[in-house]
N, C-alpha and C positions, 0 to 999 in steps of 0.2 A: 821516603816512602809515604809518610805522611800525606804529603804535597799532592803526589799521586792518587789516593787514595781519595782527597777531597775535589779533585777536579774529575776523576768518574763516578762519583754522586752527583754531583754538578751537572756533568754531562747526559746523566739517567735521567738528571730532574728534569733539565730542560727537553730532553726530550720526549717524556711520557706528556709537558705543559703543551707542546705542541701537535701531539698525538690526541688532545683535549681538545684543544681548538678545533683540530681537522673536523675531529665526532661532532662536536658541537656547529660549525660549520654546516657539515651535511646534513643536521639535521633541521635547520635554519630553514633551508633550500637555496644555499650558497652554489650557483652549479659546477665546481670545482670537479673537472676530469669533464665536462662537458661545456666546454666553451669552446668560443671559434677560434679552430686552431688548433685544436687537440684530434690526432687524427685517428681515427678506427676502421682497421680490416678486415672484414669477416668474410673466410673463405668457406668452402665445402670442411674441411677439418681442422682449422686454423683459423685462431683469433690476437689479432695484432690492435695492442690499442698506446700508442703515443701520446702523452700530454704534453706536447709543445707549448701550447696558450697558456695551461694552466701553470706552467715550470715558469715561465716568461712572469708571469702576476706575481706568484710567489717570491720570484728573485728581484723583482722593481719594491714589492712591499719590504722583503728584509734590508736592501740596502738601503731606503730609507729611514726606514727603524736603526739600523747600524750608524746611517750618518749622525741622527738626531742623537743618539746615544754620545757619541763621540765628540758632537758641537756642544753635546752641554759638561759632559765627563771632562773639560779641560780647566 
């Protein structure tokens, strides 16, 4: 239980650390949810908004971050 117990503090950390970034980011003027690619619907009573582009950045940056992790972690 132990084990448990130390990998969802872990998991809280890292992600309030990147709940910090994001803030931090936007308030940069990083334009994260408005890049090309990220799509937005706005009808008479309905608002549809997709972050394709910015999902797509996100995932090329972590798995770099993940690779370099990995090339030096051996």
């Amino acid at each position: 239980m132990v084990e448990l117990g130390r990998a969802l503090v872990a998991l809280g950390l890292l992600i309030a650390c990147v709940g910090a970034v994001l803030l931090f980011a936007g308030r940069m003027g990083l334009p994260l949810g408005r890049l090309p690619g990220d799509i937005i619907y706005r009808g008479k009573h309905t608002s549809v908004f997709i972050p394709l582009g910015t999902c797509i950045l996100i995932s090329v940056v972590l798995s770099a971050l993940f690779y370099l992790i990995s090339r030096f972690h051996r």
